[in-house]
N, C-alpha and C positions, 0 to 999 in steps of 0.2 A: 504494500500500500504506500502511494509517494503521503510524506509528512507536507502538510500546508500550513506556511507559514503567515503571521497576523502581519496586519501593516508595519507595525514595530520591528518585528522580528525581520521583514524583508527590508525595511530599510536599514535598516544595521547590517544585512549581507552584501546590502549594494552602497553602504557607506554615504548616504544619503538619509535628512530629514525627513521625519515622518510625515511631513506636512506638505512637501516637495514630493513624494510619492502619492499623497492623497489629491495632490492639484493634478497632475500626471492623469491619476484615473480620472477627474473630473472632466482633462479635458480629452482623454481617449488617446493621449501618446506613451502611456505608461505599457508596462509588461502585463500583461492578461492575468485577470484574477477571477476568483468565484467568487459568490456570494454578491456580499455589499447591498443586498436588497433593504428594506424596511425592516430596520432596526437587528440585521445580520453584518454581521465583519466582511470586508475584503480579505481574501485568501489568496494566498501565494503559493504557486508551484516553483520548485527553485530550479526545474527545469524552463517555467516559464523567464523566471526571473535571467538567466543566464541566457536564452537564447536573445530575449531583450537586449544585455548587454553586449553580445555580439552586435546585434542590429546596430547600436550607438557608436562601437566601435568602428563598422563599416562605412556608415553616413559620415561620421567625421574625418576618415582617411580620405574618404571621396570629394568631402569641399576645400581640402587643404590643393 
């Protein structure tokens, strides 16, 4: 079963504020979560989270 991780807990893996992660999902460029419905948490796959980070990785090679 993959572990999902809280907004907190992903943002401490991606070294980023929790609050920079929650504007992310607001505005739909963050890493893919579950939940976050009506009064349920955003959920983290850390496969999600890492395939994200690649994505940021690539975009920023390619505007340099």
């Amino acid at each position: 079963m993959t572990r999902l991780l809280t907004t907190a807990e992903a943002a401490d893996y991606l070294r980023r504020a929790p609050s920079t992660l929650e504007r992310l999902a607001y505005t739909g460029k963050g890493p893919h979560y579950v939940g976050g419905g009506k009064g349920n948490p955003r959920l983290y796959r850390i496969e999600d989270l890492n395939t994200w980070l690649a994505e940021q990785t690539e975009q920023a090679k390619a505007a340099q």
